[in-house]
VOKE-620196 format. One record per residue (C-alpha): residue number from 1; residue in one letter; chain; x, y, z. Coordinates in Angstrom, 2 decimals, decimal comma. Layout:
BEGIN
resi  resn  chain  c1  c2  c3
NUM  a  A  X  Y  Z
...
//
This chain:
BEGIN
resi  resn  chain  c1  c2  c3
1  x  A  34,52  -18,74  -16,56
2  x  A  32,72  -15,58  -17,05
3  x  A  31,08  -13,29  -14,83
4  x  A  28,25  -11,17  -14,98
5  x  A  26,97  -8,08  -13,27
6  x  A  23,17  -6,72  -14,24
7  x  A  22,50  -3,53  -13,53
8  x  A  19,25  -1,56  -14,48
9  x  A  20,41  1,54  -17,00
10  x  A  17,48  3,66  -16,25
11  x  A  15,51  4,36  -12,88
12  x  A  14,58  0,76  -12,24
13  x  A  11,76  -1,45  -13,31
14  x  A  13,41  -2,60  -16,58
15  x  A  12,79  -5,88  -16,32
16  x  A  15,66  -7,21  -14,28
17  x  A  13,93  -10,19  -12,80
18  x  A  12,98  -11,89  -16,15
19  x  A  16,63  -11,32  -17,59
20  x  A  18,27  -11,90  -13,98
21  x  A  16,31  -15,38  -13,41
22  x  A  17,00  -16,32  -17,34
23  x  A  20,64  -15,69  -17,00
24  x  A  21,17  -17,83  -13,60
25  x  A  20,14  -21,02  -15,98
26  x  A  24,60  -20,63  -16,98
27  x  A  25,19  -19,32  -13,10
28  x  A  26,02  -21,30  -10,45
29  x  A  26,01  -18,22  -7,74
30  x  A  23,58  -15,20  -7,84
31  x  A  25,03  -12,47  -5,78
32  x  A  22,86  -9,71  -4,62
33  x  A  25,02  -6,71  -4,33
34  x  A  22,90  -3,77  -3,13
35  x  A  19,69  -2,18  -1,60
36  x  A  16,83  -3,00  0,22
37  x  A  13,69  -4,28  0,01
38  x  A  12,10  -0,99  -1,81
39  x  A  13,02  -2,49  -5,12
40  x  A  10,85  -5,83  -6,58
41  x  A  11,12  -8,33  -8,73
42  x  A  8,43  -10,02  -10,88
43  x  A  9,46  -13,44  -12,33
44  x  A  7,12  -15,09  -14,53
45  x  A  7,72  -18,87  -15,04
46  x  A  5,48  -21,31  -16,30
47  x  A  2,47  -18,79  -15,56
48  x  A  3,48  -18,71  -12,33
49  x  A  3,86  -15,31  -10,89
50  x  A  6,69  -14,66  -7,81
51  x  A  7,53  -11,35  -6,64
52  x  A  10,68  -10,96  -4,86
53  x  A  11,60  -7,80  -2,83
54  x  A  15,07  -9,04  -0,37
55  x  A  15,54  -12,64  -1,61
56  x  A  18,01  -13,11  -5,16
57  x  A  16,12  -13,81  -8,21
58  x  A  18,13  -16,87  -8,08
59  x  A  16,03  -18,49  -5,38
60  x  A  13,30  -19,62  -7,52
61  x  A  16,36  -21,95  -9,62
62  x  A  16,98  -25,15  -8,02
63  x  A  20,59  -26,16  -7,19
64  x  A  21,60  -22,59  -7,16
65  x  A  23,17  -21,01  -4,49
66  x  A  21,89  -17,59  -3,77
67  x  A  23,76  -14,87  -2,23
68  x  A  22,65  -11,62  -0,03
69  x  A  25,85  -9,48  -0,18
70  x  A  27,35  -6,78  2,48
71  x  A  26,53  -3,92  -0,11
72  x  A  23,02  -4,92  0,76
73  x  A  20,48  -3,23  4,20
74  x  A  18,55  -6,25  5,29
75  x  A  15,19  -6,09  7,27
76  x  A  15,44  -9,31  8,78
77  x  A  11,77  -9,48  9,59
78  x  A  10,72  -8,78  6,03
79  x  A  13,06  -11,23  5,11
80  x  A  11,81  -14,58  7,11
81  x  A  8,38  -13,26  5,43
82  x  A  9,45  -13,56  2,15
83  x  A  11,02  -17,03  3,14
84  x  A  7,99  -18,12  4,20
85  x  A  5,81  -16,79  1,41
86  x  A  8,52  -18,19  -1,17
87  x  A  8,49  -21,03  0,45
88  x  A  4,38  -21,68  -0,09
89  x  A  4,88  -21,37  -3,76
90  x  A  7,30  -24,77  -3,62
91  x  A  10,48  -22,92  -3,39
92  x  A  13,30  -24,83  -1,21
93  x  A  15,09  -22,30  0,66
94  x  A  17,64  -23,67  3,09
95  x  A  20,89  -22,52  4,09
96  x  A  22,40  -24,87  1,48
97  x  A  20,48  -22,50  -0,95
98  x  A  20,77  -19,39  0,63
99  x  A  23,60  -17,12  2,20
100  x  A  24,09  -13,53  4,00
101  x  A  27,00  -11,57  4,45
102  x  A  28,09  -11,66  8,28
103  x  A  28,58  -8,07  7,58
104  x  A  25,92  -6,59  6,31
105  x  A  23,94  -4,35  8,05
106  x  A  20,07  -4,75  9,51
107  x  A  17,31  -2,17  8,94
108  x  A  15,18  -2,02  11,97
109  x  A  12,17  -0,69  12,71
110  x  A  13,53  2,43  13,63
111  x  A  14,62  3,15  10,38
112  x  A  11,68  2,88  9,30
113  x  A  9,73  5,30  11,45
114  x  A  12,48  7,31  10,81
115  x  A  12,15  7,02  7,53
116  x  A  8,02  7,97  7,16
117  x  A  8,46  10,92  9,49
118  x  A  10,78  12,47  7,50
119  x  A  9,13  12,32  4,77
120  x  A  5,84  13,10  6,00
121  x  A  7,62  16,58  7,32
122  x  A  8,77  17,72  4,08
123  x  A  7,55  20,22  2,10
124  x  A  6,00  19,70  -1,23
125  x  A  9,23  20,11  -3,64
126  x  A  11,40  18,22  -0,81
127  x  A  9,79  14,81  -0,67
128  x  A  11,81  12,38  -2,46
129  x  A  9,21  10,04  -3,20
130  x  A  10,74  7,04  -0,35
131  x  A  8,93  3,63  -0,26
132  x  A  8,95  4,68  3,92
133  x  A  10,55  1,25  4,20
134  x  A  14,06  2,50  6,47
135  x  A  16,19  2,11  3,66
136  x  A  17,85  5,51  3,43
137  x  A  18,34  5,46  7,58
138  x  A  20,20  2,14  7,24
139  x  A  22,59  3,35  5,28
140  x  A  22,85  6,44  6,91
141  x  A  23,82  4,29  10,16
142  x  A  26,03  2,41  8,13
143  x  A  28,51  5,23  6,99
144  x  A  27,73  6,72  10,11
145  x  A  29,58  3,52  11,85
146  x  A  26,45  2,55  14,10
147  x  A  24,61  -0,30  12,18
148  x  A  23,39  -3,45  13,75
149  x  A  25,01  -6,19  11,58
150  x  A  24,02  -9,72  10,92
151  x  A  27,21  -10,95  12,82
152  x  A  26,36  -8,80  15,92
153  x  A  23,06  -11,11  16,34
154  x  A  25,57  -13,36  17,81
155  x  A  26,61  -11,82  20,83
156  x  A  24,38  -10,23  23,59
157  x  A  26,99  -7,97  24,82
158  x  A  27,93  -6,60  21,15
159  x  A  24,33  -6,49  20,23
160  x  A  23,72  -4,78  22,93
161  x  A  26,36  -1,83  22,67
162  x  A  25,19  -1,50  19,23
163  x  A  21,74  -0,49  19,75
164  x  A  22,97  1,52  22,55
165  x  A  25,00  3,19  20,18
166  x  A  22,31  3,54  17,62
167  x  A  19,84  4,95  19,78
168  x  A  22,32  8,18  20,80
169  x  A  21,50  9,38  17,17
170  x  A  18,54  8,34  16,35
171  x  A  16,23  9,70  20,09
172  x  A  17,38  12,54  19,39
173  x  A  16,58  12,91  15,79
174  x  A  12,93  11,20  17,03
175  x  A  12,71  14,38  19,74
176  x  A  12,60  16,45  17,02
177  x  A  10,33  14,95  14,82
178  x  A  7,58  14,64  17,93
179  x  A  8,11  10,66  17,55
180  x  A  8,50  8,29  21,18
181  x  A  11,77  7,70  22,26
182  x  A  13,01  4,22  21,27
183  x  A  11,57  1,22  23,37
184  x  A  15,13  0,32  23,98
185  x  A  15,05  -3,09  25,64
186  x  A  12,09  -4,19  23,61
187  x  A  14,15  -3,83  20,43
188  x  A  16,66  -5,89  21,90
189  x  A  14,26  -8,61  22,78
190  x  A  12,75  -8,29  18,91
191  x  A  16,57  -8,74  17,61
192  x  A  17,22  -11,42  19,91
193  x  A  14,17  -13,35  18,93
194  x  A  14,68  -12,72  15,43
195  x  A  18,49  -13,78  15,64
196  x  A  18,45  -17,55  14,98
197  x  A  16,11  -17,29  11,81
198  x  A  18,87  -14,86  10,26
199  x  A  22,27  -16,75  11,80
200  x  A  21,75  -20,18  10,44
201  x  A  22,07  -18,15  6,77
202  x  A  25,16  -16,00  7,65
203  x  A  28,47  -16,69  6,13
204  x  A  31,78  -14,89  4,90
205  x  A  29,93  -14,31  1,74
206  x  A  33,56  -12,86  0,53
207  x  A  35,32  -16,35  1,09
208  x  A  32,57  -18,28  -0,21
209  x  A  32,72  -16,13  -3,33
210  x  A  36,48  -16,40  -3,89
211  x  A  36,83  -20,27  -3,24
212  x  A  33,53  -20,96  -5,78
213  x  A  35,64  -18,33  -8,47
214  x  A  39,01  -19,86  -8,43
215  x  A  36,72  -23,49  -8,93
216  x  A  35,46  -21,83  -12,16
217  x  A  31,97  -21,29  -10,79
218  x  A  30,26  -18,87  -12,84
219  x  A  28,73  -15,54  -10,82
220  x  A  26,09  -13,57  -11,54
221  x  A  25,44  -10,29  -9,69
222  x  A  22,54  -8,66  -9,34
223  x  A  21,79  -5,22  -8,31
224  x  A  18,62  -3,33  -7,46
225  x  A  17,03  -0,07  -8,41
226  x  A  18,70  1,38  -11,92
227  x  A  21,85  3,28  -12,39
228  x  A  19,53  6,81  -12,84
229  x  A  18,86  6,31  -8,90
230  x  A  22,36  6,02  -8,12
231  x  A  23,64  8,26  -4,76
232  x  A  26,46  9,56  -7,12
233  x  A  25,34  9,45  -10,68
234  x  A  21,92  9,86  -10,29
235  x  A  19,01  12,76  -10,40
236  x  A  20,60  13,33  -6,89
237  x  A  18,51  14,24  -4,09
238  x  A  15,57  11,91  -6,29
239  x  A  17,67  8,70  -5,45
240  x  A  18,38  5,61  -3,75
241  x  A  20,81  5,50  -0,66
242  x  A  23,68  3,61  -2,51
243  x  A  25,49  2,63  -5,38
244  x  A  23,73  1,13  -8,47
245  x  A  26,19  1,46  -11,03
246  x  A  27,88  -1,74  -11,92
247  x  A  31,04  -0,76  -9,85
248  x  A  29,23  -1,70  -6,46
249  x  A  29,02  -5,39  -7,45
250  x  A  32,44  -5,86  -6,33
251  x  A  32,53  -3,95  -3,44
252  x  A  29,18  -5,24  -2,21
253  x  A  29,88  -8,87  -2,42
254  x  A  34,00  -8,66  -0,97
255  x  A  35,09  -9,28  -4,49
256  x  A  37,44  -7,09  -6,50
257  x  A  36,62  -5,80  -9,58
258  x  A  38,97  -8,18  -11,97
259  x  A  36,05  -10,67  -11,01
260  x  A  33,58  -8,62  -13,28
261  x  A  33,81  -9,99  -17,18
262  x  A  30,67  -8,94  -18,32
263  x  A  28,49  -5,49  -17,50
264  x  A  24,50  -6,34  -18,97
265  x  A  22,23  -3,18  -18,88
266  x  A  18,65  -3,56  -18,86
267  x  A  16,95  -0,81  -20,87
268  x  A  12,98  -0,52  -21,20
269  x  A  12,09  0,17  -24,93
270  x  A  10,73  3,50  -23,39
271  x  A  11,40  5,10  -20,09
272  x  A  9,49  5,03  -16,94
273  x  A  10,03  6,16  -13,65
274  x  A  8,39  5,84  -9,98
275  x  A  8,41  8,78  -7,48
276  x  A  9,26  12,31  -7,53
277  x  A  12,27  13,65  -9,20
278  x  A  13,18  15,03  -13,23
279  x  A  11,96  12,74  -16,17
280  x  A  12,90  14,44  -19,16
281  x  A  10,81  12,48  -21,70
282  x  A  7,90  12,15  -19,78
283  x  A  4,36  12,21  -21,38
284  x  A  1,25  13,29  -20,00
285  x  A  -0,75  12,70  -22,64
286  x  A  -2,63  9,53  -24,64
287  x  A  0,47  7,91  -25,30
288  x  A  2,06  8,11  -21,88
289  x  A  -1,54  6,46  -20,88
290  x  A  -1,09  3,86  -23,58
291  x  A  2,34  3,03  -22,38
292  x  A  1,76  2,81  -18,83
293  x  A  -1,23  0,51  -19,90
294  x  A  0,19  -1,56  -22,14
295  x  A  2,78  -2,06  -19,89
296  x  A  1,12  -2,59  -16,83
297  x  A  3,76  0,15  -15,22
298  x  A  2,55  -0,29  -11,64
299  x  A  5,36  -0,78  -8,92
300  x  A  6,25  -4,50  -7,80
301  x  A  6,61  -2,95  -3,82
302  x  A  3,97  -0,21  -3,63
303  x  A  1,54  -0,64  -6,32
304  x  A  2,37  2,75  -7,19
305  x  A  1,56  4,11  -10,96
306  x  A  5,31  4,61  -13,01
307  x  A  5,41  7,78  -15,30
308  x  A  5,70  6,40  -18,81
309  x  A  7,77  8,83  -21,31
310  x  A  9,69  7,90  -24,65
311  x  A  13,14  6,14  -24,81
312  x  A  15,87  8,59  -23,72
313  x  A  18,71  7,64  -25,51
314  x  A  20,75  10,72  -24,14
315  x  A  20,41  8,96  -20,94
316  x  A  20,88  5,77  -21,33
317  x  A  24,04  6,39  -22,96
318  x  A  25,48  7,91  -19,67
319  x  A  24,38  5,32  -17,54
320  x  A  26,15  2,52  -20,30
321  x  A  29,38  4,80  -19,38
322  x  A  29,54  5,35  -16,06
323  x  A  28,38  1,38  -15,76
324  x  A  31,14  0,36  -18,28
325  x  A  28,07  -1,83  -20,20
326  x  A  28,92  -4,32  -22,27
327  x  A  25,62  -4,99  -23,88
328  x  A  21,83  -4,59  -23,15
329  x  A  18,79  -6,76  -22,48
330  x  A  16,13  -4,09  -24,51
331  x  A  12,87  -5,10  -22,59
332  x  A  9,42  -4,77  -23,71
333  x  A  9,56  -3,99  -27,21
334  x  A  6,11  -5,80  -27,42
335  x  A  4,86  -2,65  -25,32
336  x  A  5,28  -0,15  -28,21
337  x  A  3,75  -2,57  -31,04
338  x  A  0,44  -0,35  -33,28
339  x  A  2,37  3,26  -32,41
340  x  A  2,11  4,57  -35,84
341  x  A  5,11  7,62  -34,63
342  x  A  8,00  6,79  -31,93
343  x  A  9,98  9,18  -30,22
344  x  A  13,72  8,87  -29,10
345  x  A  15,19  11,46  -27,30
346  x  A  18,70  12,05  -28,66
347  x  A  19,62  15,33  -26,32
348  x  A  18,40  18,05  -24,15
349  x  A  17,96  21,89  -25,21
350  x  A  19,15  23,83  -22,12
351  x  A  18,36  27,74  -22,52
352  x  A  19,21  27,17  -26,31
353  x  A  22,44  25,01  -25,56
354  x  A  22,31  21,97  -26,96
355  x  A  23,51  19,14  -24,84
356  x  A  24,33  15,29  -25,31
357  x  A  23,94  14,12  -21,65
358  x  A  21,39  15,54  -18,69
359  x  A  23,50  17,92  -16,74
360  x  A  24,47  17,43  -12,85
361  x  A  22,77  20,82  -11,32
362  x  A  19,33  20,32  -10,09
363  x  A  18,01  23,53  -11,84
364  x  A  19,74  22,88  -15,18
365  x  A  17,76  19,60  -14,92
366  x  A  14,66  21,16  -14,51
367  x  A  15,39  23,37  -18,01
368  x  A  16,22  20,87  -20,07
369  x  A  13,69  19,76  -22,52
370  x  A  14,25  16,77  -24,56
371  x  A  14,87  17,08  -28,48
372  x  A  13,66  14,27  -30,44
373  x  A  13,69  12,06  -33,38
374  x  A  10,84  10,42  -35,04
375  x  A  11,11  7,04  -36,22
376  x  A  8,31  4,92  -37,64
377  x  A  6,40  2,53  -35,42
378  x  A  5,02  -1,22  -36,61
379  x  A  1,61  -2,38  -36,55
380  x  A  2,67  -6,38  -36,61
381  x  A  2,86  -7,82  -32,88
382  x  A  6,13  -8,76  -31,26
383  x  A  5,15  -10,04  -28,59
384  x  A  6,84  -13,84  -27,99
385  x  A  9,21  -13,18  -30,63
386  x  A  12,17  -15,48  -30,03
387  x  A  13,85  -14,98  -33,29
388  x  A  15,21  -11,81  -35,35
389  x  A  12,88  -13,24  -37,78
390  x  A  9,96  -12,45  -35,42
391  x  A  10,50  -9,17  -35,72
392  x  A  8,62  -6,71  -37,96
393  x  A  11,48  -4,59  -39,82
394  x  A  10,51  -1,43  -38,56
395  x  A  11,02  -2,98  -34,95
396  x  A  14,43  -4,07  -36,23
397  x  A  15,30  -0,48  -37,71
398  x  A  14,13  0,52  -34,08
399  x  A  16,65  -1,34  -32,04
400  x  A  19,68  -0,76  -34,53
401  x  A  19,18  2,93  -33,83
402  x  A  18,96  2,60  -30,11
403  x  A  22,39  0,59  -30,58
404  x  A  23,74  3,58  -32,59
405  x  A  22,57  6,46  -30,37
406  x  A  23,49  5,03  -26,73
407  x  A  26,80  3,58  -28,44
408  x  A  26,27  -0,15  -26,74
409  x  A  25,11  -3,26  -28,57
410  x  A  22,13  -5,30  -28,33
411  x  A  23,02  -8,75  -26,08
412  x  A  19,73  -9,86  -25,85
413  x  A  15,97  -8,16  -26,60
414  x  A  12,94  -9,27  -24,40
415  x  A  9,19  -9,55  -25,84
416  x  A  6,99  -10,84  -23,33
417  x  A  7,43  -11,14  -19,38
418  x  A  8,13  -14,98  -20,06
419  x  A  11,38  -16,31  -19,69
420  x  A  11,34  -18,18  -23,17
421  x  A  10,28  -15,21  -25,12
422  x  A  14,24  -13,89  -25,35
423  x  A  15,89  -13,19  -28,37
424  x  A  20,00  -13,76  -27,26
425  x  A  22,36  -11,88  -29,49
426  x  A  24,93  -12,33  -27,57
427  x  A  25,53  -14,32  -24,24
428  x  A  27,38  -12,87  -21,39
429  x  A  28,60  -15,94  -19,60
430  x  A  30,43  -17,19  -22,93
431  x  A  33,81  -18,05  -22,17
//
């Protein structure tokens, strides 16, 4: 059976709950494989609205089980939140349903306050535009061998030693940033209260994973963020604090990568972006208004407004390589219906050098400036087209070209935030 990894092949907000949750009706397992809870998800079904920040997009599926993988930093008291607040909507979430990686590593609330001080002491230029939620510290403690991990929440004494351990870095850091030292023994009492929610959902994720795949159980894994935020590949420092790209699925979950069949990328019909950090294609003028209203571009976690640009093809086509796509979901095509002109950006001019891909070098970023070619726009709606036959020709003409410029087909093209409204081209858990 096949399995699927989804990865967002710009700098998030594509749409990967919609395609995620439409996909897990052929998967059996959805496997988150990475970040926090900065990153949301807005799932539409039935008119109901549910907006997931920690939890799988699977949850919302019954007889699916959903996974939180090790590649993941888990805020344990967000989590039992969500839980909760899932679990008002008439979601079941039980540990039948549910599972977390022994090994994967808590964010606590002094990543947090790490997290907002830091960024409150940079200099305009520096900030990197952080949610302030502890992410980046988590996985700073991670690689820096000091995390809290869900298995720890097991044992007093180890618990113990590793908050000890923890706190040698981070008082210090605190001393300098005019913050309290750590309440040591009342985090301890938080993590030990906060222990039996998490525990009765931990598992070796890894064998779980292995045992369902050799049983033919079909996978789906699902990242966060989008591959233009990745800590490697990104528009580094303007990123995330791990892996995106579809690579991390199989290290985040404790699966190797043979068990990857089938890389999905989900591309925006036009680019957006939350935060600080280079946006080639960005427009700050009607039509970047138009966009961002049209497409309601307002973050799932913050609220905060997304800068709306045209597609960047140059772009996307890097993030399809480094991701090894196999297709794309292209999402909200209804967003750009009545634009008389569209834009694509094909490449960047860089001090009269004309370039096919944004370069690494923070300054050379900053130069580039996108060079673009018109194509006409449709006045005809698209929105809830489930057919090619839906489609207006000039949106058709549209989509071949984005095909032909990123080099990666077209698996499947979204209209509408609603699950039905899905034109499938080509489906990635076919045998």
């Amino acid at each position: 059976m096949a399995n699927v990894v989804v990865v967002g092949a710009q700098w998030g907000d594509e749409g990967k709950g919609k395609i995620v949750d439409w996909l897990s009706e052929r998967a059996d397992i959805i496997a988150r494989f990475q970040g926090g809870h900065n990153a949301g998800h807005t799932l539409v079904i039935d008119g109901k609205v549910y907006k997931l920040n920690a939890l799988p997009s699977g949850v919302v599926r019954g007889g699916k089980l959903s996974v939180i993988g090790n590649g993941v930093v888990l805020d344990p008291w967000h989590l039992v939140t969500e839980i909760e607040k899932i679990r008002e909507q008439g979601v079941e979430i039980s540990p039948e349903t549910l599972m977390i990686a022994e090994n994967t590593p808590l964010i606590l609330p002094i990543h947090g306050e790490l997290d907002r001080a830091r960024e409150e002491a940079s200099s305009k230029g520096t900030k990197i535009g952080t949610t302030g939620r502890g992410i980046g510290p988590a996985y700073e403690d991670k690689v820096g061998r000091r995390s809290v991990r869900v298995a720890d929440l097991a044992d007093e004494a180890t618990l113990t030693a590793r908050v000890d351990r923890a706190l040698q870095h981070h008082d210090p850091l605190r001393k300098g940033l005019g913050i309290e030292p750590i309440d040591r023994d009342g985090l301890i009492a938080q993590l030990k209260e906060i222990a039996p929610e998490i525990l009765k959902y931990a598992a070796p994720v890894w064998k779980v994973l292995a045992e369902n795949r050799k049983q033919g159980k079909r996978i789906l894994f699902e990242g966060a963020q989008g591959s233009l935020l990745d800590i490697d590949f990104g528009t580094y420092p303007f990123v995330t604090s791990s892996n995106v790209v579809a690579g991390q699925a199989a290290a985040g979950t404790g699966m190797g990568p043979g068990a990857i069949d089938f890389v999905l990328g989900i591309v925006k019909a036009y680019t957006t972006r939350v935060g600080e950090g280079p946006f080639p294609t960005e427009l700050d003028d009607a039509d970047g208004q138009r966009l961002g209203e049209r497409g309601r571009e307002f973050g799932t976690v913050t609220g905060r407004k997304r800068r709306c640009g045209w597609f960047d093809a140059a772009l996307v086509r890097q993030t399809c390589a480094v991701s090894g796509v196999s297709g794309i979901a292209l999402t909200k095509l209804d967003v750009l219906d009545g634009f008389d002109v569209l834009k694509i950006c094909v490449g960047y001019d860089l001090d009269g050098k004309r370039l096919d891909y944004l370069p690494t070098a923070a300054d050379e970023q900053a130069r580039c400036t996108p060079v673009y070619e018109e194509i006409e726009g449709w006045n005809e709606s698209t929105e809830g087209a489930r057919s090619w036959a839906d489609l207006p020709a000039a949106a058709i003409k549209y989509v071949r070209r984005i095909e032909e410029l990123i080099d990666c087909p077209v698996a499947m093209l979204s209209t509408s935030p609603e699950r039905e409204d899905t034109i499938l081209v080509t489906d990635p858990f076919a045998d």
